[in-house]
SEDO-392930 format. One record per residue (C-alpha): x, y negated, z negated; residue in one letter; residue number from 1. Coordinates in steps of 0.2 Angstrom, whole numbers, plus 5000, padded with zeros to 4 digits. Layout:
BEGIN
<pt px="X" py="Y" pz="Z" resn="A" resi="NUM"/>
...
# end
This chain:
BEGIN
<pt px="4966" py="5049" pz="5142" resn="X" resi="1"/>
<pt px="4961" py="5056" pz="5126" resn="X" resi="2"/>
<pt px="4949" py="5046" pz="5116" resn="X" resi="3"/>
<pt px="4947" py="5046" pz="5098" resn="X" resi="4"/>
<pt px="4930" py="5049" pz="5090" resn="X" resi="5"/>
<pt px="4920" py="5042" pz="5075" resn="X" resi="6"/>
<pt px="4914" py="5053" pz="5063" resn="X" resi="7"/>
<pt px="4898" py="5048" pz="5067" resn="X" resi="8"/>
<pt px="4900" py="5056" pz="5084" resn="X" resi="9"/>
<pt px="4885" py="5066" pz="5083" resn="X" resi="10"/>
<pt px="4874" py="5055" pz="5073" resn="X" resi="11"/>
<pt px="4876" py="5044" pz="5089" resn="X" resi="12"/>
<pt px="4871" py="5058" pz="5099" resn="X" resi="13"/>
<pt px="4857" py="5064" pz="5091" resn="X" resi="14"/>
<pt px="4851" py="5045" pz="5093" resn="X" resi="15"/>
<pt px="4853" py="5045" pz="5110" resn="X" resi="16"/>
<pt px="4867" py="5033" pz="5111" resn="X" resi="17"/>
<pt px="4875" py="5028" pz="5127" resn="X" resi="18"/>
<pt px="4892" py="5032" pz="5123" resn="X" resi="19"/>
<pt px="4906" py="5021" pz="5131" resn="X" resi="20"/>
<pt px="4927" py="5019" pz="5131" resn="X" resi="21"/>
<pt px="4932" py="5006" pz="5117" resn="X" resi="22"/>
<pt px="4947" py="5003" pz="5112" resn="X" resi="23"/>
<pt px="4954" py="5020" pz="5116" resn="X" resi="24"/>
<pt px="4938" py="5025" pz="5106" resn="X" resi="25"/>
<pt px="4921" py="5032" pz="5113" resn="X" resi="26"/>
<pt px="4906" py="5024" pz="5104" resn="X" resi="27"/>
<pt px="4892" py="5020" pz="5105" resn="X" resi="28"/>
<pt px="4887" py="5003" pz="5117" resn="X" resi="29"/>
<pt px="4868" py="5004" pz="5113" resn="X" resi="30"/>
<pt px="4854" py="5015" pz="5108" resn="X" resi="31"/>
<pt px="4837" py="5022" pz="5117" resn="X" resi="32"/>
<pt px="4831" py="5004" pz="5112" resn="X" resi="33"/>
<pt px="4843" py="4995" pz="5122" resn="X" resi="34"/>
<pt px="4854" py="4979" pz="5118" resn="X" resi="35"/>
<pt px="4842" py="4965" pz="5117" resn="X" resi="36"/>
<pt px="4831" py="4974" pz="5104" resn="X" resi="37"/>
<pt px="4845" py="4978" pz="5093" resn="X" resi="38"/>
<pt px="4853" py="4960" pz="5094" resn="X" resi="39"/>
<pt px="4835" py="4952" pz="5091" resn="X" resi="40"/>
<pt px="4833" py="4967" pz="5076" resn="X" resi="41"/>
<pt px="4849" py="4962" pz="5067" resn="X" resi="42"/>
<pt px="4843" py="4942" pz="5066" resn="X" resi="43"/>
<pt px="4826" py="4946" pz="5061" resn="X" resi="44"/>
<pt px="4830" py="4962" pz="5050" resn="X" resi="45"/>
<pt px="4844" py="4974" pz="5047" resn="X" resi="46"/>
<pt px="4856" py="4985" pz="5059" resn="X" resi="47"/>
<pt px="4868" py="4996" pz="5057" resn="X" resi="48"/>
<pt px="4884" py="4997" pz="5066" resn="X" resi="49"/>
<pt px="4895" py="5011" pz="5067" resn="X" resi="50"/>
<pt px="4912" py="5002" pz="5068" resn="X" resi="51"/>
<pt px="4925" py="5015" pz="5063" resn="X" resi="52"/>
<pt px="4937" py="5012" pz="5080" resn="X" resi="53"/>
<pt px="4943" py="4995" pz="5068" resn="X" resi="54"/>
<pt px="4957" py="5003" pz="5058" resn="X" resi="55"/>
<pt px="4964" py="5005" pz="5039" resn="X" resi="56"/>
<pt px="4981" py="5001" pz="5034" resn="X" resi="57"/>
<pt px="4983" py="5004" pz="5015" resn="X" resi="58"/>
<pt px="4997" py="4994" pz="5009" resn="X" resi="59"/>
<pt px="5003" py="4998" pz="4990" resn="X" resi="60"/>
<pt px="5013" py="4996" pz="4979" resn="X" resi="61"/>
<pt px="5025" py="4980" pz="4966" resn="X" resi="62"/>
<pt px="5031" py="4973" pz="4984" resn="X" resi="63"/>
<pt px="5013" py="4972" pz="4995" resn="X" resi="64"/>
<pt px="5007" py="4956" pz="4991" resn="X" resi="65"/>
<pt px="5022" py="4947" pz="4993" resn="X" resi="66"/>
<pt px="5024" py="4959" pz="5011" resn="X" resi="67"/>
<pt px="5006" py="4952" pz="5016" resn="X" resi="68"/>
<pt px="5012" py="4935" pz="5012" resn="X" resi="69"/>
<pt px="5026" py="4935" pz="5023" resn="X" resi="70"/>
<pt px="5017" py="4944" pz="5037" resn="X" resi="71"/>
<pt px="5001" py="4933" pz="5038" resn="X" resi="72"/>
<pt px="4998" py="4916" pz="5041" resn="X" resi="73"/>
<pt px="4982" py="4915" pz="5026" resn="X" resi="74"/>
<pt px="4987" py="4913" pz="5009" resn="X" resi="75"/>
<pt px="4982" py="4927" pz="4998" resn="X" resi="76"/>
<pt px="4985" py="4915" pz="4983" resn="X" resi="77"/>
<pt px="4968" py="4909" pz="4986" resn="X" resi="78"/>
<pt px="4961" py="4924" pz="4982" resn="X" resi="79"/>
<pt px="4964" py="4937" pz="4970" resn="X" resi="80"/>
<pt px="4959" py="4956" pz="4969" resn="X" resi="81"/>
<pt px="4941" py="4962" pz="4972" resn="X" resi="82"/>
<pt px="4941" py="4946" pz="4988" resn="X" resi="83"/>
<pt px="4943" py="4948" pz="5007" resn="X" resi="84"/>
<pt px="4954" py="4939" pz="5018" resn="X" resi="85"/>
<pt px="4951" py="4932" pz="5036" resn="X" resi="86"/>
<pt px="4967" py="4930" pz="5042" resn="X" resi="87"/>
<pt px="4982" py="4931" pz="5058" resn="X" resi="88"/>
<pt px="4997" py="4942" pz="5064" resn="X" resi="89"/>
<pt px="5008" py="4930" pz="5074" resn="X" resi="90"/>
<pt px="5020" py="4934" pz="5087" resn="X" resi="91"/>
<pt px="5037" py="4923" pz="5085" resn="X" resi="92"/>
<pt px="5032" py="4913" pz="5099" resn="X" resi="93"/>
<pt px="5015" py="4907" pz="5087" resn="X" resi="94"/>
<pt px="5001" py="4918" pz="5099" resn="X" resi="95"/>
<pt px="4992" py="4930" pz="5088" resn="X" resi="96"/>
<pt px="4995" py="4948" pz="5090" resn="X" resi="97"/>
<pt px="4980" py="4954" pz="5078" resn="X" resi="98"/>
<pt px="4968" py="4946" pz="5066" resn="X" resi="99"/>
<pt px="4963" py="4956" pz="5052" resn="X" resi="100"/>
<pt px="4953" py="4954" pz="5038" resn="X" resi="101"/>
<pt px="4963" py="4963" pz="5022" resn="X" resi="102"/>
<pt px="4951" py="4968" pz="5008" resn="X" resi="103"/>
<pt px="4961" py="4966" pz="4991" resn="X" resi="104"/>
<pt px="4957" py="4982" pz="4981" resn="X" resi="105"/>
<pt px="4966" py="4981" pz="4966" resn="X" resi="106"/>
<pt px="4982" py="4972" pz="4958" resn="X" resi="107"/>
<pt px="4994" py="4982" pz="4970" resn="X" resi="108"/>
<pt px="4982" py="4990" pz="4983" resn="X" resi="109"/>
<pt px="4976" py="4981" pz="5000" resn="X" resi="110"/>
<pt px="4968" py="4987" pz="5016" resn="X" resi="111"/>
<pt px="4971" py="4979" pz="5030" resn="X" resi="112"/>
<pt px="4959" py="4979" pz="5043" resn="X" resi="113"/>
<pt px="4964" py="4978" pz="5061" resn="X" resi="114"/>
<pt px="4956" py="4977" pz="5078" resn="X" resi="115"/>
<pt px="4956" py="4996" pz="5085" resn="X" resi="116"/>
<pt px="4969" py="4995" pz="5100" resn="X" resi="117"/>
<pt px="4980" py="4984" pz="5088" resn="X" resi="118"/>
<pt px="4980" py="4996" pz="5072" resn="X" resi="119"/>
<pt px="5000" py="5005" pz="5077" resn="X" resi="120"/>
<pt px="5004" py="4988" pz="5081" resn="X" resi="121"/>
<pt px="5000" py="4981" pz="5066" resn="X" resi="122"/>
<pt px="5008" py="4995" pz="5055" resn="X" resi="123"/>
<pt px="5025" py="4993" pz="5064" resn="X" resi="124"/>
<pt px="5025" py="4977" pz="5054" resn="X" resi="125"/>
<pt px="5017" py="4978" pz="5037" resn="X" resi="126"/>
<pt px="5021" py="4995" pz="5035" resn="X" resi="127"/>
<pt px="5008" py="5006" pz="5024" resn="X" resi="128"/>
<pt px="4999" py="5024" pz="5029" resn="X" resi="129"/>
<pt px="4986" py="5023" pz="5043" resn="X" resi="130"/>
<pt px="4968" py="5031" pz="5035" resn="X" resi="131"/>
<pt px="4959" py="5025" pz="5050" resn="X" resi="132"/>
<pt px="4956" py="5044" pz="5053" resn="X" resi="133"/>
<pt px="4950" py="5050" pz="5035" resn="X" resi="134"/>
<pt px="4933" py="5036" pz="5034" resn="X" resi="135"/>
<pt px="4919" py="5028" pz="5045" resn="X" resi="136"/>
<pt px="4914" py="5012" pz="5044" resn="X" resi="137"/>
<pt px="4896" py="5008" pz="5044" resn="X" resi="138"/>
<pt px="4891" py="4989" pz="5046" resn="X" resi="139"/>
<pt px="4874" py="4985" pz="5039" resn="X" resi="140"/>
<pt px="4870" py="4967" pz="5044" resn="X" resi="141"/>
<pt px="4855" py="4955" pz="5045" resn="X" resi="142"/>
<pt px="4844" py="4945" pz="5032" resn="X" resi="143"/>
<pt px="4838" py="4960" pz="5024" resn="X" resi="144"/>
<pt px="4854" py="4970" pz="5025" resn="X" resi="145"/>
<pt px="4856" py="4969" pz="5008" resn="X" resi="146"/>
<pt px="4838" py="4976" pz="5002" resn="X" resi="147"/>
<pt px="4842" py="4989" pz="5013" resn="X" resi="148"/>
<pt px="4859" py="4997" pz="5008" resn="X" resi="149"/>
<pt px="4851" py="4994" pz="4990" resn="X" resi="150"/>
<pt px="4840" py="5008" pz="4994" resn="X" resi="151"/>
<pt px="4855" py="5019" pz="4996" resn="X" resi="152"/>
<pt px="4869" py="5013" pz="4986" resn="X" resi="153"/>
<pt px="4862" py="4999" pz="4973" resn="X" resi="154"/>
<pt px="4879" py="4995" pz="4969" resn="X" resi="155"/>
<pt px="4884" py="4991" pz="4987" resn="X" resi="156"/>
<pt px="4870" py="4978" pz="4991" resn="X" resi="157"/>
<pt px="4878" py="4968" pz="4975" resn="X" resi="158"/>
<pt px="4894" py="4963" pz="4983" resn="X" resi="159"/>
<pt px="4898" py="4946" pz="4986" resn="X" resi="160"/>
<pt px="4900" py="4939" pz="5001" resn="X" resi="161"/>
<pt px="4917" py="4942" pz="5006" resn="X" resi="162"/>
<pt px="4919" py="4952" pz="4991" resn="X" resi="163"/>
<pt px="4925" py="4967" pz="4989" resn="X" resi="164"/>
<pt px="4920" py="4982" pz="4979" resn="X" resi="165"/>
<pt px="4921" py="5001" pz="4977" resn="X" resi="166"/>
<pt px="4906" py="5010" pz="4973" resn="X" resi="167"/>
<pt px="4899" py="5030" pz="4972" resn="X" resi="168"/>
<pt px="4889" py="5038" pz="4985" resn="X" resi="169"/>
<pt px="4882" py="5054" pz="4980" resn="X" resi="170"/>
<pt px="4899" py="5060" pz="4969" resn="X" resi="171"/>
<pt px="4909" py="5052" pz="4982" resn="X" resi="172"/>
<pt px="4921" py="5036" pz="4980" resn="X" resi="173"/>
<pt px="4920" py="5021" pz="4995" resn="X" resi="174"/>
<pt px="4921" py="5004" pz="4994" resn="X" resi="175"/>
<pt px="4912" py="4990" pz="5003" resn="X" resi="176"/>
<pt px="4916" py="4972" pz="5008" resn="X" resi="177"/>
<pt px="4903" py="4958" pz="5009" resn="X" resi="178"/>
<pt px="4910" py="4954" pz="5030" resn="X" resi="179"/>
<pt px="4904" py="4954" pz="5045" resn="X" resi="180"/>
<pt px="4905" py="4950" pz="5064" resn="X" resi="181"/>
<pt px="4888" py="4945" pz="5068" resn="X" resi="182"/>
<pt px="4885" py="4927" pz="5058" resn="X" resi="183"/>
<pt px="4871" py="4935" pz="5049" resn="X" resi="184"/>
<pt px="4873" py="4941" pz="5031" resn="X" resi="185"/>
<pt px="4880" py="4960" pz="5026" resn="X" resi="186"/>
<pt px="4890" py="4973" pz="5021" resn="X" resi="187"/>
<pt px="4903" py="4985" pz="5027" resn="X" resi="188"/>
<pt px="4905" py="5001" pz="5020" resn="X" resi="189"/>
<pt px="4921" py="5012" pz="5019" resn="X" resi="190"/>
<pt px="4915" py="5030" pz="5017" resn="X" resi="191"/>
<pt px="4924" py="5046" pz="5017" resn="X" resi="192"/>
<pt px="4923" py="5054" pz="5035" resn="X" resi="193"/>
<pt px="4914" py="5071" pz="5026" resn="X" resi="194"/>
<pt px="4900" py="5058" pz="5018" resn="X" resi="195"/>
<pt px="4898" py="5047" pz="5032" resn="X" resi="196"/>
<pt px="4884" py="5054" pz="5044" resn="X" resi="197"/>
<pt px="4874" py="5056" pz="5028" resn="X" resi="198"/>
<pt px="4875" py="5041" pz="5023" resn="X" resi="199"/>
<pt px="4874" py="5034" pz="5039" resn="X" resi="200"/>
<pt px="4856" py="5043" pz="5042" resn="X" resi="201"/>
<pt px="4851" py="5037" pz="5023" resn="X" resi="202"/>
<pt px="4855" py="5018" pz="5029" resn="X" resi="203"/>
<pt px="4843" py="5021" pz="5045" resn="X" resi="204"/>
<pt px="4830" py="5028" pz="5034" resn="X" resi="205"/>
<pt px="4829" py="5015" pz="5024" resn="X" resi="206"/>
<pt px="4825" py="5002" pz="5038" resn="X" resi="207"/>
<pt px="4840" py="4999" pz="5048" resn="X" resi="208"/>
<pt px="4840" py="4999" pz="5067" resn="X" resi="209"/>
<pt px="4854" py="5008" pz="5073" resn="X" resi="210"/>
<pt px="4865" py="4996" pz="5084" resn="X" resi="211"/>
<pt px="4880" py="4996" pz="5097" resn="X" resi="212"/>
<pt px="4895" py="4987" pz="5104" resn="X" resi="213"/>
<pt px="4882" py="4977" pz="5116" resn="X" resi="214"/>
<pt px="4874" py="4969" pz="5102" resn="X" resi="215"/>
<pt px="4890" py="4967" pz="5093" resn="X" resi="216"/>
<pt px="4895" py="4958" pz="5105" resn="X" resi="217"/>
<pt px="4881" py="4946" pz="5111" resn="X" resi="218"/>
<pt px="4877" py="4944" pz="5092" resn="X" resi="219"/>
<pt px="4898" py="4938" pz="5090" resn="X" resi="220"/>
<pt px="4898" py="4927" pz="5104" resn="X" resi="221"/>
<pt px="4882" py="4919" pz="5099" resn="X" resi="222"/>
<pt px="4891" py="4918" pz="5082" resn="X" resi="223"/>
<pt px="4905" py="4908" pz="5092" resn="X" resi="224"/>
<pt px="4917" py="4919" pz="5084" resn="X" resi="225"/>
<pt px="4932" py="4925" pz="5092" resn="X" resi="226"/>
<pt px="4938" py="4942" pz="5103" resn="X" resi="227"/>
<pt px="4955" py="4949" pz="5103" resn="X" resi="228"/>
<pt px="4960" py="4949" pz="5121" resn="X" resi="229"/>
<pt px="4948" py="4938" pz="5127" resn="X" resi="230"/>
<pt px="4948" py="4920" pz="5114" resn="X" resi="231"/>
<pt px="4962" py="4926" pz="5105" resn="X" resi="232"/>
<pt px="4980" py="4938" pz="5110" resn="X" resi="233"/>
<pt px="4995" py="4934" pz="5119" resn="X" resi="234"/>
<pt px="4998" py="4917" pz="5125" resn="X" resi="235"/>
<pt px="4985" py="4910" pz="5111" resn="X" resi="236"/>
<pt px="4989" py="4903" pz="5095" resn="X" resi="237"/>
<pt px="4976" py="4899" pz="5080" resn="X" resi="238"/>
<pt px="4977" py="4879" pz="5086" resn="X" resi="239"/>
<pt px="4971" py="4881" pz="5103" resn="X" resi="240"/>
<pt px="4956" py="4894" pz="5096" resn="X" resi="241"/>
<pt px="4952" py="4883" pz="5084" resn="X" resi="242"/>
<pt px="4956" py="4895" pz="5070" resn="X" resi="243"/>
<pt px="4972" py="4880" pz="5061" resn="X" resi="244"/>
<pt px="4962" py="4885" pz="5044" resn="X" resi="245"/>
<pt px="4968" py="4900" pz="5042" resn="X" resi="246"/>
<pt px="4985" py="4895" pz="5042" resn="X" resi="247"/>
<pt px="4992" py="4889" pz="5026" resn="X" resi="248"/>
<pt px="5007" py="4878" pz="5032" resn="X" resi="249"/>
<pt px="5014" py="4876" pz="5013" resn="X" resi="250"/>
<pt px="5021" py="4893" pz="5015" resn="X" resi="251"/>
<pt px="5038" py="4894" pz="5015" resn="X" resi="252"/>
<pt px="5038" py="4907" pz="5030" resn="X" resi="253"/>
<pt px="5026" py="4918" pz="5040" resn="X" resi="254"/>
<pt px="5029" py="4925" pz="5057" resn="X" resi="255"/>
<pt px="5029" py="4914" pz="5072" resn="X" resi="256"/>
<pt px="5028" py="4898" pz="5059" resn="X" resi="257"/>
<pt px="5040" py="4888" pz="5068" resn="X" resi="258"/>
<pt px="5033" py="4890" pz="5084" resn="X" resi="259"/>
<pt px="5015" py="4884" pz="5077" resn="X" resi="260"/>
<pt px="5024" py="4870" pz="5069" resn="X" resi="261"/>
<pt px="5031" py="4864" pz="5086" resn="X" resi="262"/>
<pt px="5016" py="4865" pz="5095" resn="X" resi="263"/>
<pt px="5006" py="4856" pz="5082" resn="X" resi="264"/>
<pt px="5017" py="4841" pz="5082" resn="X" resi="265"/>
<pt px="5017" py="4842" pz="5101" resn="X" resi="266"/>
<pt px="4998" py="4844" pz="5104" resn="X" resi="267"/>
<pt px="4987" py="4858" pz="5112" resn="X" resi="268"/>
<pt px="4985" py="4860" pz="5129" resn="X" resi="269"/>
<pt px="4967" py="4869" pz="5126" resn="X" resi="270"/>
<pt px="4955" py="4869" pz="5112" resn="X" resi="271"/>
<pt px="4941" py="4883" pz="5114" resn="X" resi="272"/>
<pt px="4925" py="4877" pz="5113" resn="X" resi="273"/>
<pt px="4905" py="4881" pz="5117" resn="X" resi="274"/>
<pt px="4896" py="4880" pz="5131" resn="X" resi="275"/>
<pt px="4877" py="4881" pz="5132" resn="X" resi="276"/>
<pt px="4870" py="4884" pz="5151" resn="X" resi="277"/>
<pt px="4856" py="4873" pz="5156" resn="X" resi="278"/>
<pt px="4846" py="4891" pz="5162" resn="X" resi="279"/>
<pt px="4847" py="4908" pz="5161" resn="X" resi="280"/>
<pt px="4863" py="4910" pz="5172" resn="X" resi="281"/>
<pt px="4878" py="4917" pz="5163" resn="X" resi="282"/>
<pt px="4895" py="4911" pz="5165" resn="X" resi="283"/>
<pt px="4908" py="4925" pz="5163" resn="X" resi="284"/>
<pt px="4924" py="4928" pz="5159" resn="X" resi="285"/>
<pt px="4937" py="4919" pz="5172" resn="X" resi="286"/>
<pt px="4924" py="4911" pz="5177" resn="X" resi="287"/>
<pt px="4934" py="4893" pz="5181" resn="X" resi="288"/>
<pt px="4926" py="4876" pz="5173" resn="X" resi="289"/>
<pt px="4926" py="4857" pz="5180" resn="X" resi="290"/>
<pt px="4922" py="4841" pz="5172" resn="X" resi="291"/>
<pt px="4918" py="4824" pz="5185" resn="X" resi="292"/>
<pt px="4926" py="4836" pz="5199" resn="X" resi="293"/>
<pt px="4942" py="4838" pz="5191" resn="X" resi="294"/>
<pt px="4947" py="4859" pz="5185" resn="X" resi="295"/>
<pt px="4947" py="4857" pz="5164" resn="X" resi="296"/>
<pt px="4949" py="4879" pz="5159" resn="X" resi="297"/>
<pt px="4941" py="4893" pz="5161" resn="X" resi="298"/>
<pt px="4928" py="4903" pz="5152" resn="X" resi="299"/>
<pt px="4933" py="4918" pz="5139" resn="X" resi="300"/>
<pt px="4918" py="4926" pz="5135" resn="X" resi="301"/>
<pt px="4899" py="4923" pz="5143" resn="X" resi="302"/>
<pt px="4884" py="4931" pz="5140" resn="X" resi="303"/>
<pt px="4864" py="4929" pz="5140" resn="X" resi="304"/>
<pt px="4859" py="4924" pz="5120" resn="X" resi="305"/>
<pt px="4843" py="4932" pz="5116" resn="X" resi="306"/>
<pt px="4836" py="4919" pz="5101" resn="X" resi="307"/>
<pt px="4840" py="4902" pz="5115" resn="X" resi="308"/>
<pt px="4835" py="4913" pz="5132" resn="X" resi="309"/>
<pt px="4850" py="4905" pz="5139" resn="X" resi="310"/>
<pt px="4868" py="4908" pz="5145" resn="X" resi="311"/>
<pt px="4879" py="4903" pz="5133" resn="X" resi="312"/>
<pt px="4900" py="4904" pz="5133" resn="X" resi="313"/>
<pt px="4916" py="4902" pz="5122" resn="X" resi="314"/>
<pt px="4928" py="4892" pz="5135" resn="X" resi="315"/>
<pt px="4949" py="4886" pz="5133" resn="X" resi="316"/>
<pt px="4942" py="4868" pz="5140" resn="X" resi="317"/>
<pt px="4956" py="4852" pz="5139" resn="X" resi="318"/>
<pt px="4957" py="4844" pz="5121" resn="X" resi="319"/>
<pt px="4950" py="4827" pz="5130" resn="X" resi="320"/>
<pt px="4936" py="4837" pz="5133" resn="X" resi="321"/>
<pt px="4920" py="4828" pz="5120" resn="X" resi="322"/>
<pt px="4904" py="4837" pz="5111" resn="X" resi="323"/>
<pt px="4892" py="4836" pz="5127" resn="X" resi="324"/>
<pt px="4902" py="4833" pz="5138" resn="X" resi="325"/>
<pt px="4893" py="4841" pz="5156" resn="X" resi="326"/>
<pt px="4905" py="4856" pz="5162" resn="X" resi="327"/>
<pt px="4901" py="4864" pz="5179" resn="X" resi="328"/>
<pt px="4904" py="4883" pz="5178" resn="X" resi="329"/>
<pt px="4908" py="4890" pz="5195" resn="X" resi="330"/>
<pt px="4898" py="4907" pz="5194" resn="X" resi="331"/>
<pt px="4900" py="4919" pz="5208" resn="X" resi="332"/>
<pt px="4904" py="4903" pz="5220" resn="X" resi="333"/>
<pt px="4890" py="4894" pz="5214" resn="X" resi="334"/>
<pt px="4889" py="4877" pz="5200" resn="X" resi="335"/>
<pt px="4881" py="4882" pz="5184" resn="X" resi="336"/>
<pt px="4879" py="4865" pz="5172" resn="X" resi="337"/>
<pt px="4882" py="4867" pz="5156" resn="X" resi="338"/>
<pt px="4884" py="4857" pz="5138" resn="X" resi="339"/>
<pt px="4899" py="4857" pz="5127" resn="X" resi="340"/>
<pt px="4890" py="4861" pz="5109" resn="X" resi="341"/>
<pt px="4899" py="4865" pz="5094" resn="X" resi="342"/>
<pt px="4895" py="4885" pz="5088" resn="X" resi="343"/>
<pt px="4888" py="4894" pz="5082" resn="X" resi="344"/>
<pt px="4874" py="4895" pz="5095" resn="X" resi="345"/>
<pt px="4861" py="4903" pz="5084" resn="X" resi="346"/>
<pt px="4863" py="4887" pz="5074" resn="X" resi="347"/>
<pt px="4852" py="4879" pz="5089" resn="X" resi="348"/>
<pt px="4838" py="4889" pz="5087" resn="X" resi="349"/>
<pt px="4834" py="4883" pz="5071" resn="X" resi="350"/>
<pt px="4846" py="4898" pz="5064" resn="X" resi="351"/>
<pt px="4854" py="4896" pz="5046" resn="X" resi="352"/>
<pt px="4871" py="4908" pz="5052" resn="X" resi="353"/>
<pt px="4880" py="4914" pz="5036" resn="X" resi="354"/>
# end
């Protein structure tokens, strides 16, 4: 299979990147200074991610906003433009095909961002021209993210958080959003594919650690927020993941609205929760739970968080289910105890997440 690569492909390589298959994308899983340092680097500092495989729909024109409106299940009402958007593409039977953050440019003029193996999917249904191709996007996140992009581009490290904003690099137009997908605070940074390994290199030099899809995702998980294929896709609806804000029910329509509608007047079946293991041992994905003896769900995502030296898990547990409650994970045929808890994780270390 042909995969499809970053424009920072041979920045990555010139770091000594491990690259890996990602979503029909090869990137860059973790750099010479390996997955812990960089998770532990982005809590404590700044990192940058290279996170271009996430694609770009731009949607223009009189008719966009009200297309968005009808497609999503958030409510672009409550925002206006120069505002991002967390927010969900339903199937008609309420599961959620995509969620996308969409960065309002201007009066008539959205990006939507999808998840990379979901960006064709999510053009089929809100039209637009894919510019996945023609940018990079470049991540810079952590408590000092901001003082460091303002070494490279002032106007950049001004954006609010979950603002949006364009901005000059050297001549060249981009635009950045005040986002994120680690619970820390930061920027991500749309630039031109011929500007990006520049930028990119200014970004380290100015105190980033370069970072990769391992820390990404350790630094997510601990940040209890959600994956596509593993807490969130077919089968899943916002309720059972926990996700019923971003739904704005007053709508007249969205996609897959009557089916939510039923299944909230119904009741879940699951609700997604945290679960904190009582050592080091990691619960993984599949890996089946009990409560008193009796099977209650199964674990989505599991790995080892580096700020509470312990296993930690997102888990579809039964709604009955109560905050520390005593799940036991069956790992590998053995019984792991853990604690339901309420995420984000980091917020047990003391951690303030944004």
């Amino acid at each position: 299979m042909n995969r499809r690569q970053s424009p920072l492909r041979a920045e990555h390589e010139a770091l000594g990147a491990r690259l890996v298959e990602f979503g029909g994308w090869e990137m860059p899983l973790s750099y010479p200074a390996g997955t812990l340092a960089e998770h532990l680097a982005c809590r404590r500092a700044a990192v940058a991610f290279d996170v271009s495989h996430l694609g770009t729909v731009r949607v223009e024109g009189p008719r966009a906003h009200d297309l968005l409106q009808e497609c999503f299940t958030n409510d672009l009402a409550k925002i206006e433009p120069g505002r991002a958007q967390y927010t969900h593409l339903l199937a008609e039977d309420g599961s959620v095909v995509d969620d996308c953050i969409i960065w309002w440019l201007d009066e008539m003029a959205f990006d939507v961002m999808p998840n990379a193996s979901n960006t064709a999917a999510v053009r089929d249904v809100v039209g637009g021209v894919d510019t996945t191709a023609f940018r990079a996007i470049i991540a810079v996140q952590g408590p000092t993210a901001r003082a460091v992009v303002a070494k490279v581009a002032p106007a950049a490290a001004e954006v609010a958080h979950f603002g949006v904003a364009r901005f000059r690099y050297r001549g060249v137009d981009c635009v950045v959003a005040g986002t994120g997908y680690t619970g820390e605070d930061g920027v991500e940074c749309a630039v031109p594919a011929g500007a990006a390994g520049e930028f990119f290199r200014a970004v380290l030099d100015a105190g980033a650690l370069p970072a990769g899809l391992g820390a990404r995702d350790t630094l997510r998980l601990e940040a209890g927020l959600p994956l596509m294929g593993c807490e969130l896709g077919p089968g899943i609806t916002p309720l059972q993941a926990g996700l019923g804000w971003v739904v704005a029910w007053y709508k007249s329509s969205f996609r897959g609205k009557s089916a939510l509608e039923a299944e909230r007047a119904a009741g879940i079946a699951r609700r997604l929760r945290g679960l904190l293991s009582a050592t080091r041992r990691i619960p993984r994905r599949s890996d089946r739970c009990f409560v008193d003896g009796v099977e209650a769900g199964v674990v989505t995502s599991g790995n080892f968080s580096p700020v509470l030296e312990r296993g930690i898990a997102l888990a579809f547990l039964s709604p009955d289910v109560a905050d520390g409650a005593t799940v036991e994970v069956e790992v590998r045929g053995a019984a792991v105890a853990t604690t339901v808890v309420k995420p984000p994780f980091q917020r047990l270390a003391g951690l303030a997440p944004r």
